[in-house]
C-alpha positions in Angstrom: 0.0 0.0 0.0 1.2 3.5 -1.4 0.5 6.2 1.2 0.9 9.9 -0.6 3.0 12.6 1.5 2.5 15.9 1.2 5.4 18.4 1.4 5.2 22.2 1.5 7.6 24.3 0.8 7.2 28.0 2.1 8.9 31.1 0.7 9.3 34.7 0.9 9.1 37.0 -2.3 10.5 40.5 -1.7 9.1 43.6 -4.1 12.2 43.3 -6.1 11.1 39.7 -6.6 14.5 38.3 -4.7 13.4 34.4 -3.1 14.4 33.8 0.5 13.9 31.2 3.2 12.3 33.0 5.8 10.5 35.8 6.9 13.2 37.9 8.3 15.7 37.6 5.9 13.0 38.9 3.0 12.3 42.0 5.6 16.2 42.4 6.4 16.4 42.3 2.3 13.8 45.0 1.7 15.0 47.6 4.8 18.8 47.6 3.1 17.4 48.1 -0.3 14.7 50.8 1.2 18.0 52.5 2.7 16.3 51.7 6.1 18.6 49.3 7.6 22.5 49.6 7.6 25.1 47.3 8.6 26.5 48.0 11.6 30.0 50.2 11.2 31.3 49.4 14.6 31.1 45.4 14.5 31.0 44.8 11.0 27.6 43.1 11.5 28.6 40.7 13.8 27.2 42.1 16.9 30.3 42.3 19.0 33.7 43.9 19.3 37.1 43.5 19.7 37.7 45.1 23.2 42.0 45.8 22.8 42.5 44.4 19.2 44.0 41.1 20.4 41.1 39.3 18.4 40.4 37.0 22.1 38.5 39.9 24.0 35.0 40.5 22.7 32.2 42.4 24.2 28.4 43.1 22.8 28.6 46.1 20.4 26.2 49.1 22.1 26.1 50.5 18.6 23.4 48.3 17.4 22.6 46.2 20.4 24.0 43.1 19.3 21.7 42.8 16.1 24.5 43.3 13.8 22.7 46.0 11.8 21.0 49.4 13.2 18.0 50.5 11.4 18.0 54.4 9.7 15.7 56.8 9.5 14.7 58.6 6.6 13.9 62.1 6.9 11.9 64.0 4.2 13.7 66.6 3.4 11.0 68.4 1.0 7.1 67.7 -0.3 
């Protein structure tokens, strides 16, 4: 006896029709294309820094709270 299995496969479809995995990457995707979101300067993205520059001391960056990004905001600057 054959038993059928179904299998769904979910997907996110940003505006500029780019494919991801999951939810937050699509969003992520959309805010750095927006020229809302920015990679962090101070880590690099990772969400922590090198404390003295030995590469072994590493502390949570305050700059974007550990996220790895900080998120911008546009300001109209006429209508």
């Amino acid at each position: 006896m054959t038993v059928p299995i179904k299998v769904e496969v979910v997907k996110w479809k940003s505006f500029d029709n780019e494919v991801f995995d999951t939810e937050e990457r699509a969003d992520d995707h959309e805010a750095r294309v927006n020229g809302t979101r920015r990679t962090c300067p101070e880590c690099n993205g990772s969400g922590s820094v090198d404390l003295y520059g030995d590469g072994r001391t590493n502390s949570s960056c305050d700059a974007c709270g550990m996220k790895g990004y900080q998120d911008i905001q546009k300001e109209v600057a006429w209508k």
